[in-house]
C-alpha atoms as one frame of an Amber mdcrd trajectory, in Angstrom:
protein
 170.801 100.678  63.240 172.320 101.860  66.558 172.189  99.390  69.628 172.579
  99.863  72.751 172.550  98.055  76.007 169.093  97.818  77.808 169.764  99.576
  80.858 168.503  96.558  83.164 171.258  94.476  81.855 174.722  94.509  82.881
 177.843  93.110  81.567 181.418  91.874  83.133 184.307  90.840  80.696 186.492
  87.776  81.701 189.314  85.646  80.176 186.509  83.473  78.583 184.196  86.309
  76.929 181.455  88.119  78.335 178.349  87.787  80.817 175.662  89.580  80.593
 173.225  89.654  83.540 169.412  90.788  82.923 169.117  92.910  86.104 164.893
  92.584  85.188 164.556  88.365  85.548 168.188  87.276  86.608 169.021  85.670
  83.583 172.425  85.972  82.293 174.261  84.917  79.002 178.202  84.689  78.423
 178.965  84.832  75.070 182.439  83.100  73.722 185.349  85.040  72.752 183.819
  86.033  69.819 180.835  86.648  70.161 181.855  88.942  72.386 183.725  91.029
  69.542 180.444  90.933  67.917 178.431  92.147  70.669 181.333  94.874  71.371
 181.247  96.133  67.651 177.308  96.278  67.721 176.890  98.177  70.430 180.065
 100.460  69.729 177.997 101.771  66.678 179.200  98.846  64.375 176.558  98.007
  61.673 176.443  94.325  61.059 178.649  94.306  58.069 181.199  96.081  59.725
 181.124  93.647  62.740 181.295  90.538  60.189 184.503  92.098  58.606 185.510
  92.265  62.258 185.335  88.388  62.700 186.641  88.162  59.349 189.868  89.834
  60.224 190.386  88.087  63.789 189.333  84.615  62.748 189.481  82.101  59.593
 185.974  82.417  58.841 184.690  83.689  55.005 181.979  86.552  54.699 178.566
  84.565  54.915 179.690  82.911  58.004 180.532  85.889  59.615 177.583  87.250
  58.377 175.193  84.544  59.371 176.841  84.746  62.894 176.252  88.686  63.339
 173.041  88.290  62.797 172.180  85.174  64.395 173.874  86.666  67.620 172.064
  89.982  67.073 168.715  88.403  66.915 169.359  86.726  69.688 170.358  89.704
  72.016 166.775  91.887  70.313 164.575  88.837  71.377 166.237  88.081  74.813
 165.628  92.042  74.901 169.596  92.263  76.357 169.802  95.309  73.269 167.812
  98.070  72.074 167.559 100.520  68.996 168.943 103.406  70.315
């Protein structure tokens, strides 16, 4: 599955992560350092196996986690409709 940002939504990185601001409803979301490498890899073209191996190499966390987080924080971005299939 390709992602990419909806085009409403617009994104600034900072020392902390990233914001994204819905351009649509003003909402915004700033994800933590890594979820930010998540997001990054997802909508680079990453699919979510290659964005757990990702965390996996940056951070102590084993495959399920990583896993579980990928797609917890992908959900996430589908239902708050900050992503879309490209």
């Amino acid at each position: 599955m390709t992602l990419r940002l909806h085009p409403d939504v617009s994104t600034v990185d900072t020392e902390y992560g990233t914001v994204l601001l819905n351009g649509r409803d003003g909402r915004y979301w700033q994800l933590n350092a890594s979820a930010t490498l998540t997001f990054h890899a997802l909508v680079g073209g990453s699919t979510v196996q290659e964005a757990a191996e990702r965390l996996m190499a940056t951070y102590d966390v084993d495959e399920p986690h990583a896993r579980a987080d990928v797609e917890q924080l992908l959900a996430g971005l589908q239902q708050a409709k900050v992503v879309e299939q490209a």
